[in-house]
N, C-alpha and C positions, 0 to 999 in steps of 0.2 A: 880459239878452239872452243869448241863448245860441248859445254857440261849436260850431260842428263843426267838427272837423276831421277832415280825411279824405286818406288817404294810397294811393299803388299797389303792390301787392303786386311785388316783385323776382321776375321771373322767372329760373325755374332754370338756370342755364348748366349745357348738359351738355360733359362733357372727356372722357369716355372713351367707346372708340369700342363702337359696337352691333352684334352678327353673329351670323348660327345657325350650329348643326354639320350637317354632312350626317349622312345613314346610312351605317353602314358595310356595305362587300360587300367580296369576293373574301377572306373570311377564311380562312385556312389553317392551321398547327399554329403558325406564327412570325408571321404576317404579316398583314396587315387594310389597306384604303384607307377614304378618308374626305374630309373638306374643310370649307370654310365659305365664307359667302358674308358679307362687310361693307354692315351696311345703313346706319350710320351711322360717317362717322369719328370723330366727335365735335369741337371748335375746332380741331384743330390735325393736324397732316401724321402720315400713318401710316407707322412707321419700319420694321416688320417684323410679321406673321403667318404663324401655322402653326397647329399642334395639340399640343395636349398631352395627356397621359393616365399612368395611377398605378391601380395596383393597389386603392386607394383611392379613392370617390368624393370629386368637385372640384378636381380634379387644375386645378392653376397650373401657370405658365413655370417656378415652382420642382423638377416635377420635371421625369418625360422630356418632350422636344419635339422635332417639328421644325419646322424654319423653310421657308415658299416665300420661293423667290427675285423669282418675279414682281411688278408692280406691280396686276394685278388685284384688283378686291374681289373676286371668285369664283377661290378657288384647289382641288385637291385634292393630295392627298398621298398616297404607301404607306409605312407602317411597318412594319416586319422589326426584326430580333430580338429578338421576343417570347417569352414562356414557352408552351408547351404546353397544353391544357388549363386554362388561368388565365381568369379574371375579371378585366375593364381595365373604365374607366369614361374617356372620351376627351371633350375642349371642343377647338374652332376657339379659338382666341384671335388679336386683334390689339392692337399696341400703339403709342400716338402718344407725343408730347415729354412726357405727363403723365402717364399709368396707362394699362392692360394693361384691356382688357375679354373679356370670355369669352361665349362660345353657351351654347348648351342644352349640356346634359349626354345623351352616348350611352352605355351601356352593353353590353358581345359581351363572349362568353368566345371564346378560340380552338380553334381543333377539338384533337385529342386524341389519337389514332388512329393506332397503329400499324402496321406493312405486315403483308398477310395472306399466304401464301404455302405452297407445296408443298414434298413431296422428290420429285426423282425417283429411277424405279427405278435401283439400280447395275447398269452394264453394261462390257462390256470389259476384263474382267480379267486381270490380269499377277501374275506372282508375287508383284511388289512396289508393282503398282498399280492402281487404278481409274479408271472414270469416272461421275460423278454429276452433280448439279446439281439444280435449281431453279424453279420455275414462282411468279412474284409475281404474284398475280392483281390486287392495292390495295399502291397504296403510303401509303393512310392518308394521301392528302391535300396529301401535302408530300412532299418531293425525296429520293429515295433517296439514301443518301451512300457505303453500303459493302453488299454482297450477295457469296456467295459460299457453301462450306460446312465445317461444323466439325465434327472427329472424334476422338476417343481412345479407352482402353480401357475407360473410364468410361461408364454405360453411359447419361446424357444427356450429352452435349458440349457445353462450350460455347465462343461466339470467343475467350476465354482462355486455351482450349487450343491445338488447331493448327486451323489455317482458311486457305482461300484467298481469294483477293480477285479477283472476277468481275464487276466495271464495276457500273452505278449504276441502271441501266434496267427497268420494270416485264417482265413476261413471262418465257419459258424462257431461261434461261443453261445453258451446260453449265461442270462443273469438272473439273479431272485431279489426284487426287492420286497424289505418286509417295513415292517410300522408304518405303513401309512393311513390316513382316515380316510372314515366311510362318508360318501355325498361330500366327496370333492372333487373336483375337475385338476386333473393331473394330464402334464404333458411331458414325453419322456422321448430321449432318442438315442443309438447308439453312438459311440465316440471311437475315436482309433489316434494316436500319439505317437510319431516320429520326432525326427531330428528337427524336420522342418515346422513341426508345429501339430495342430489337433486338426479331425477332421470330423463334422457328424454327418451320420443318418438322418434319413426324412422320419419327421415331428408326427406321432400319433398321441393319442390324449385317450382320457380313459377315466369312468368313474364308478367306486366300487359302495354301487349302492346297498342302502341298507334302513329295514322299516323306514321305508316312504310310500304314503300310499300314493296307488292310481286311482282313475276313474271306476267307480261303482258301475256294476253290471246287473243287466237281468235276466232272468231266465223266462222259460216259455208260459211260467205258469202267472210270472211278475212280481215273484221275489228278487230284490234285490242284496244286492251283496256288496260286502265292500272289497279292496282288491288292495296286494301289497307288491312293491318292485324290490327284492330280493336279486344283488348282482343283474345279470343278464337276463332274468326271467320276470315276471309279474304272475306272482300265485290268487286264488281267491283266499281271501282272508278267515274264510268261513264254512263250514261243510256245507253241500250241496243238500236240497231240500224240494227240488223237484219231481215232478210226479209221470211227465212224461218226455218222451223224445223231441226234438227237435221239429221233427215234421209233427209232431201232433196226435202221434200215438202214444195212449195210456200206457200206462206199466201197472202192474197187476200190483195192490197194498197185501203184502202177506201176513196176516195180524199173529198167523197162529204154525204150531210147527209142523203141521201137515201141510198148510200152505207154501211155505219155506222149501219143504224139500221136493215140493211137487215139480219135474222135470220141465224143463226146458221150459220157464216161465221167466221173462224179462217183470222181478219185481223191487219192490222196496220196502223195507221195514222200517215204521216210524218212531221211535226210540222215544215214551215220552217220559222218561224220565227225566229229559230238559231239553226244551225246546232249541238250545243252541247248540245242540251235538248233533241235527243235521239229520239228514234220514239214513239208513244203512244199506246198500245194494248190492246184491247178488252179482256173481260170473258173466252170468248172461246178457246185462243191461250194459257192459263193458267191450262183449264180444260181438253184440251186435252190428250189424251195418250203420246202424243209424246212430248220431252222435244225441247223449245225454247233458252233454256239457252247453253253455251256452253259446248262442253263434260266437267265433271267434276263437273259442275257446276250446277244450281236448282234454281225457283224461287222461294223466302226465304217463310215460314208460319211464322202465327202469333206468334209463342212460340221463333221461332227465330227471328225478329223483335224484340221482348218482351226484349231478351236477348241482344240483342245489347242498348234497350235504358236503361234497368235496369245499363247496363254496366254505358254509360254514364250521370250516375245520377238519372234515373227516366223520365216519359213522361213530365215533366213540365220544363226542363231545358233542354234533351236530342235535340231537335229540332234546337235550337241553336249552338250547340255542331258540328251540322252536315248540318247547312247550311253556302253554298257557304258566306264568309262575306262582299261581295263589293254589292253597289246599281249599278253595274253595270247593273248587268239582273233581280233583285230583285226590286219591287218600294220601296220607302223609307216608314215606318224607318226601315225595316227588323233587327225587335227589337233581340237582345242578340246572332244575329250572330258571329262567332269566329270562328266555321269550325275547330277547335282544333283537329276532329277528322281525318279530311282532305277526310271525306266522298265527299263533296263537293255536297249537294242536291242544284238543278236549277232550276226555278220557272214556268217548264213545265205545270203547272195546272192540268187540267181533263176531257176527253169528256163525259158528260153525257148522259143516256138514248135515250135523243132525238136527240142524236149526232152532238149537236154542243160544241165547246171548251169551258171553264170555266173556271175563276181565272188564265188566265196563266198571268207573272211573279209576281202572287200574293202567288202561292200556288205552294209548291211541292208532286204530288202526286206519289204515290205506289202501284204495282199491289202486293199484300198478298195471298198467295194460300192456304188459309183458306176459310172455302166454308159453309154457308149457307146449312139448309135442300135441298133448290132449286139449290145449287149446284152454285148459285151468289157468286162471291169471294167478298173482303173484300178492301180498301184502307187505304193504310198507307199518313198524308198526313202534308205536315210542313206548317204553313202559314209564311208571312211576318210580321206582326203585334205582334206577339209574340214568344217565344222560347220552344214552345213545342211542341211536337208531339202526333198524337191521329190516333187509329186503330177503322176504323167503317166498317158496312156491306154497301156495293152498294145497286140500286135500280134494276140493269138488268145487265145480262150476256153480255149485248151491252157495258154496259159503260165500259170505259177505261182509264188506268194511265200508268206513263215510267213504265219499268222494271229493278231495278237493283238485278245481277242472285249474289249467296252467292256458294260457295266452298262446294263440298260436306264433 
C-alpha cells in the first residue's frame, strides 16, 4: 500500500520593513532633498526612518543619516553639508524592533560651480585711496559667504593678501580702499567666495601719483615751465607768464587801472612785486576763441579743479596740500601749508573789477574757465589763514587771477 505524505510549505514571515526612495531635487553645491515612502513595516512597530547615503554605492545607517522625526510612512528630508562637486548614492531606510530595510538606491552628484563675477572700473581717487568693487553676476548655485576685493604689488592678487570684505549678496558692491602709497603700482581685483571655493575679476592696476614731475613745457613767448603729475592730471608747476595767444596775437599789458578796466580788452597785468607769481589775466583772455595756455595744454574748468581737490582730500584740507609752505612770500601763519602736492600755489592775490590788486601775499588766486550765464568766469582761490580751497563766481569779465594751464 502506498503511503503519501504530504506536507504545507511554511510561509515566509517578512520582519523588515519595505519602502522606495524619492528623487532627489533642489540639488546645490552642499545640499540635496529627498524622502521615502514605507510600504510595508514589516511584523513589528517602526522605531525610526530617514535616509542615508555614502560616497559609496549602498550606503547603510552605517554611514551618513538622517533621521525624520515624524510618525508618517511618507517622509522627506534636506541634507546639507555635503562635498561640492562629489557623487553620493542615497537609500530611504526604515527600521523596526528587528533589522533596518532600505529603498531603491538614488544616485546625484552635487553641483560644482563657482561665482562668476566682474571688476569694476577704479574711481575716486585720493592720494592714499580708492574706490572699486565688484558686479557677481552667479553665485554658482549656492550662498556667497565672503565678496569684496584684493590688492597688492603683485601683479595678480590674491585674498591672502590685502582684501576687503563687502557682505555676501549676488550683484554690484562697491569697496573703498584706504592706506595705500603714492607712486606705486597697485594691482587689484574683485573676488566672490562660495562652498566651492574663490573666484576673481579681471586684474586692473593703478597708481596714485603724487609730486612727480613731467616734462618741462614752453610757451609761445619761450618761457619755460616746469610741470607736476598730480593723480590723473599733469598741472604746470608754475603761473603762467605769457604775453600772448597761441596763434600769435598780443594781449594788451594793462600797467594802470584805467587800462584794467577798459572793456573788452584780452590783457595781462604784470605783478612785479616777484617775478615768480606769474602775470595776472583778465576774463576775456579766458573767454576767448583762441587758447593762452601752451600747445597741449587748457586753462583747467571747474570739474577739473573739483578733481584735483577731491584728489587731495576735499576743499577743506586740499588748499594746504597745494600751497607753497615757507612765510617766505606767504604772510604768516599760512595755516596747514605742506605743498605735499608740490603744486606750489603763490600768494599772487587778485585784480578786482575796479582794477586794483587785492590780497596779494594773502591770497592765491585762479583763473577757472567756467563761466557764468554772463559768460563772467569763476576763481579758484587758497588764502593764508587757512587750508582750504574754494571756487566762486567773479563779479566782471575785468577781474583777474594767475593762470596755471592743466595737460590736455
Amino acid at each position: 500500500m502506498a503511503i503519501i505524505n504530504s506536507c504545507k510549505k511554511d510561509e515566509i514571515e517578512v520582519t523588515a520593513p519595505e519602502l522606495i526612495t524619492f528623487e532627489v531635487n533642489n540639488i546645490t553645491n552642499i545640499s540635496v532633498s529627498s524622502g521615502g515612502e514605507i510600504k510595508n513595516k514589516g511584523k513589528y512597530e517602526i522605531i525610526r526612518r530617514g535616509i542615508c547615503w555614502s560616497t559609496k554605492p549602498n550606503p547603510t545607517i552605517a554611514d551618513d543619516k538622517i533621521k525624520d522625526d515624524s510618525d508618517s510612512d511618507t517622509f522627506s528630508l534636506e541634507i546639507t553639508g555635503l562635498m561640492p562637486n562629489t557623487k553620493y548614492y542615497l537609500r530611504a531606510y526604515a527600521t523596526n524592533y528587528i533589522e533596518t530595510g532600505y529603498g531603491n538606491e538614488i544616485e546625484f552628484q552635487t553641483t560644482g560651480e563657482k561665482p562668476i563675477l566682474s571688476t569694476n572700473p577704479i574711481s575716486a581717487k585720493t592720494i592714499n585711496s580708492i574706490q572699486c568693487g565688484g558686479n557677481i553676476s552667479s553665485d554658482g548655485g549656492d550662498i556667497i559667504v565672503a565678496r569684496g576685493v584684493c590688492w597688492g604689488e603683485n601683479s595678480e592678487p590674491l585674498i591672502t593678501d590685502n582684501k576687503s570684505d563687502d557682505g555676501y549678496s549676488t550683484g554690484q558692491f562697491t569697496s573703498f580702499v584706504t592706506n595705500l602709497k603714492s607712486n606705486t603700482k597697485y594691482y587689484i581685483r574683485a573676488y566672490a567666495t562660495n562652498s566651492v571655493g574663490t573666484t576673481y575679476g579681471d586684474i586692473q592696476s593703478f597708481t596714485l601719483w603724487l609730486n612727480v614731475q613731467d616734462e618741462p613745457i614752453k610757451d609761445i613767448d619761450g618761457n619755460t615751465y616746469n610741470t607736476i603729475k598730480i593723480g590723473d592730471q599733469v598741472w604746470m608747476q608754475e603761473n603762467l607768464r605769457v604775453t600772448k595767444f597761441q596763434n600769435g596775437t598780443n594781449l594788451k599789458q594793462l600797467s594802470n587801472q584805467s587800462d584794467w578796466t577798459e572793456k573788452n580788452s584780452f590783457g595781462y597785468y604784470t605783478n612785479v612785486d616777484n617775478a615768480s607769481f606769474g602775470y595776472v589775466y583778465n576774463g576775456y583772455t579766458i573767454i576767448a576763441d583762441e587758447n593762452i595756455c601752451p600747445s597741449g595744454w587748457h586753462v583747467p574748468t571747474e570739474s577739473e579743479w573739483n578733481k584735483l581737490i577731491d584728489y587731495l582730500g576735499g576743499s577743506s584740507v586740499a588748499g594746504g596740500k597745494m600751497k607753497e609752505s615757507s612765510v617766505q612770500y606767504w604772510v604768516a601763519p599760512n595755516l596747514g601749508a605742506d605743498n605735499i602736492s608740490a603744486f606750489t600755489a603763490l600768494p599772487n592775490g587778485y585784480v578786482g573789477s575796479d582794477g586794483d590788486s587785492h590780497d596779494k601775499l594773502q591770497d592765491a588766486s585762479f583763473m577757472v574757465a567756467t563761466f557764468d550765464s554772463s559768460g563772467i568766469p569763476k576763481f579758484a582761490t587758497i588764502e593764508s589763514n587757512n587750508s582750504s580751497i574754494s571756487i566762486y563766481g567773479t563779479s566782471a569779465k575785468v577781474s583777474g587771477a594767475s593762470i596755471r594751464c592743466i595737460k590736455n
